[in-house]
Every structure is written in C-alpha cells, then in structure tokens.
matplotlib code that plots the C-alpha trace (Angstrom):
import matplotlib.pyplot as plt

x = [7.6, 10.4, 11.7, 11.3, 15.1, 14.7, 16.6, 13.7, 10.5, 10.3, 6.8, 6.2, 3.9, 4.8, 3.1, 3.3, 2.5, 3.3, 1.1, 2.5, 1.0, -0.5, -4.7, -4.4, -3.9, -6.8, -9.3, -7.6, -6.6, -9.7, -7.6, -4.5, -5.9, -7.9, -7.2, -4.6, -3.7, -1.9, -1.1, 1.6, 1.2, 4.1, 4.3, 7.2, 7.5, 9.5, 6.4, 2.9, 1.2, 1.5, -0.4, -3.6, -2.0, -1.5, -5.0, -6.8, -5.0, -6.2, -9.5, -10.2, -8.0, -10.9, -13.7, -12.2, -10.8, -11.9, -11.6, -14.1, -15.8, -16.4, -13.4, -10.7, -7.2, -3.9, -2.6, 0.6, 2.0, 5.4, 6.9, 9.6, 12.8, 13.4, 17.1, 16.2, 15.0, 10.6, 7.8, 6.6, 6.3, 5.7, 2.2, 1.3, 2.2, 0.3, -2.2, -2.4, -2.4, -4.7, -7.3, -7.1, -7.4, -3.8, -2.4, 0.9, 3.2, 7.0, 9.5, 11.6, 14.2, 14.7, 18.3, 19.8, 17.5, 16.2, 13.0, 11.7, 12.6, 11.1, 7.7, 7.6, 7.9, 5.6, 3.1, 4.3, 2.8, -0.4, -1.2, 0.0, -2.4, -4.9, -4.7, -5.2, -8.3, -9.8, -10.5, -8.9, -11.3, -8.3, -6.3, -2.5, -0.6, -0.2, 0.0, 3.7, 6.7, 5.1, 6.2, 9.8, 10.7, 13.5, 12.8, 10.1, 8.7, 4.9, 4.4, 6.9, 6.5, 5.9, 8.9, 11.3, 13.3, 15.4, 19.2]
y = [6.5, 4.4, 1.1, -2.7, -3.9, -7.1, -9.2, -8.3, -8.9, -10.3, -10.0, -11.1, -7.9, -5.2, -1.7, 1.5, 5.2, 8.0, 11.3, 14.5, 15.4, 18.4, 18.8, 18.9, 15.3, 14.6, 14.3, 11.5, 9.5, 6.8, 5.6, 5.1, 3.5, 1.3, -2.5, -1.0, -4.3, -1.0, 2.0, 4.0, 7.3, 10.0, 12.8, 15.1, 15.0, 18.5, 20.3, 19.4, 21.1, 17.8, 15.5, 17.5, 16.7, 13.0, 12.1, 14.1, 11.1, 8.7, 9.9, 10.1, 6.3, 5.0, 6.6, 5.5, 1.8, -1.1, -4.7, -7.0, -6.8, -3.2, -2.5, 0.1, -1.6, -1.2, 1.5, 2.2, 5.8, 6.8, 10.2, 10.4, 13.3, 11.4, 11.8, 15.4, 17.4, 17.3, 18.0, 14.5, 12.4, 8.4, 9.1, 11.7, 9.4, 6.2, 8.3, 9.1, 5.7, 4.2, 7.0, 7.1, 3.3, 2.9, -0.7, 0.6, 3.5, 4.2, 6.3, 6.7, 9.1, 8.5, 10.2, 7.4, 4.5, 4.5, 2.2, 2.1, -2.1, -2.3, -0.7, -2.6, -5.9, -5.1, -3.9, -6.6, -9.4, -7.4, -7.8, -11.5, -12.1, -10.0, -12.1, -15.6, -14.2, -13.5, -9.8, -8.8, -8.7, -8.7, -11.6, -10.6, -13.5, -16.6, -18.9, -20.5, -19.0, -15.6, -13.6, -14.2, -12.6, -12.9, -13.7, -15.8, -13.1, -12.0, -9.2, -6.1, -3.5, -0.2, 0.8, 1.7, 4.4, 6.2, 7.2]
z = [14.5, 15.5, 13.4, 14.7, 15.0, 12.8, 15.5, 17.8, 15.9, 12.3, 10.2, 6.8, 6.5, 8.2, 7.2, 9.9, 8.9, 10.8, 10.9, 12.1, 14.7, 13.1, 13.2, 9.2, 8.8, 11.0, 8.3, 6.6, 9.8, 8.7, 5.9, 8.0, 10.8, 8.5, 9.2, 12.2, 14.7, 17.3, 17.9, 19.3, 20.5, 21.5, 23.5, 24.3, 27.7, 27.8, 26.5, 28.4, 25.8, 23.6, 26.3, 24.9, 21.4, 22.3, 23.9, 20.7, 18.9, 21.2, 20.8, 17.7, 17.1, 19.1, 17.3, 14.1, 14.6, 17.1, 17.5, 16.4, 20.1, 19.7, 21.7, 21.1, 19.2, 21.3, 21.9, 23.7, 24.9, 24.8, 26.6, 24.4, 25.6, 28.7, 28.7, 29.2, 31.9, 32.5, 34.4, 33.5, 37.2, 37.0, 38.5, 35.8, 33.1, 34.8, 35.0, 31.5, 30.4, 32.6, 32.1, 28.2, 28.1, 27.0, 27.2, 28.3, 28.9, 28.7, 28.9, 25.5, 24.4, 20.4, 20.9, 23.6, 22.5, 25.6, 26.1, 22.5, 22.4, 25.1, 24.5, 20.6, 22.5, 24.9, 22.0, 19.5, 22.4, 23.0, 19.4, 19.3, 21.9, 21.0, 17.5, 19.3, 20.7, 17.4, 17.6, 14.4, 11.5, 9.2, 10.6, 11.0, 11.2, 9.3, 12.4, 11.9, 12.0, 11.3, 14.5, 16.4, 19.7, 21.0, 24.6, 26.3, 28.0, 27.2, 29.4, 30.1, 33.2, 32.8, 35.4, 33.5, 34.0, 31.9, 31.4]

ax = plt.figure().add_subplot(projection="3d")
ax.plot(x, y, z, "-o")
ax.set_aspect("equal")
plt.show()
C-alpha cells in the first residue's frame, strides 16, 4: 500500500493496512475491513494472473464491508508496473473497473511515482463525498478543517497514461 504525501491530504485519523495478497490472510480480512471508508486494490499489470487475484479481493471486500445503503464502500484499482512493458490495454483495464464495480482505475508504477497522487486524490474525494452523504456508519471526519486537498478539483479522469 502506498503512503498519503502529507502536502496532499491531511487526516487527523488516518489508519490503512495492507494484506498480502496471499489466500492465507483471507480468513481474517473481516477485521481489517471493519469500519473501512475505501479500498484500494493492486494488480501487477506484467502478470494477468493477479487480475483473478485482484477481483477475489474485490469480491470478498464487498461481501464483508458496505455502506449504510447496503452498498459496496469505494474501491479503486490500480495496475501498478506501468513503467514496464504489459499486456494490459486501456479497454481491458476500463473493463475491469466498470464490471467489478470499481469507482476508479489507474495506471501506477510504485518505482516512477507514476499516478499513485493521482488515484489517492481521486479516492480521498470519493470518500469525502460519500461522507456528506451519510453512508458511513462510523462517521470519518470531524466536519472542519479535518480534510485538506490541495486543489479544487473533486473529480480526476481515469486517462492517465503512464511514463
């Protein structure tokens, strides 16, 4: 999992966990996702074998956690190696996150710091909306001067492209 920058987005409580990817872990994923506001999910985008991996997360993330509607939390999915030769097309990777209910989906590479801002702003004002609409049972912010982003923007395209 990747780090806020603190010039980007400022919480006074800030918790994220990471769980390997690894089917071990899977039995204790209720505690981790308890009281979750988002998600972020990541696949290698050099190995398709880890789409199956990633949408398994996604799956059971929306079995385990929703909103107060009954709907699944945000969840955003990053193809992370994109500095680095893939099979991975645009349309594959739209595909992916409009059919598995992903909010968004972006390109990353962890190496070049290549669209991970991006995709924590992006998630950062889907939960700060999803807030003011009251779906959180466990409300996360304090109203003022709780959240700062640095720009005015509230919604980011998924175009980017990478290196």
């Amino acid at each position: 999992m990747f780090g806020i920058p603190r010039e980007t987005l400022k919480y006074e409580k800030y918790r994220k966990y990471q769980i390997p990817g690894q089917d071990r872990y899977g039995v204790m994923t209720r505690v981790y996702y308890k009281d979750a506001h988002a998600a972020i999910i990541v696949l290698d985008s050099t190995r398709e074998r880890t789409i199956e991996g990633a949408l398994r997360w996604k799956t059971d993330l929306d079995q385990k956690v929703t909103l107060a509607d009954g709907s699944p939390v945000p969840a955003i999915l990053l193809a992370n190696k994109c500095d680095i030769e893939n099979q991975l097309g645009d349309d594959k990777l739209y595909d992916l996150e409009t059919n598995n209910g992903f909010v968004g989906s972006f390109r990353t590479s962890a190496k070049e710091s290549v669209g991970i801002e991006e995709a924590f702003k992006f998630l950062a004002n889907t939960v700060i909306s999803t807030e003011q609409g009251g779906q959180y049972d466990v409300p996360f912010l304090n109203r003022e001067g709780n959240v700062n982003l640095d720009d005015n923007s509230t919604h980011y395209k998924h175009d980017s492209k990478c290196c």
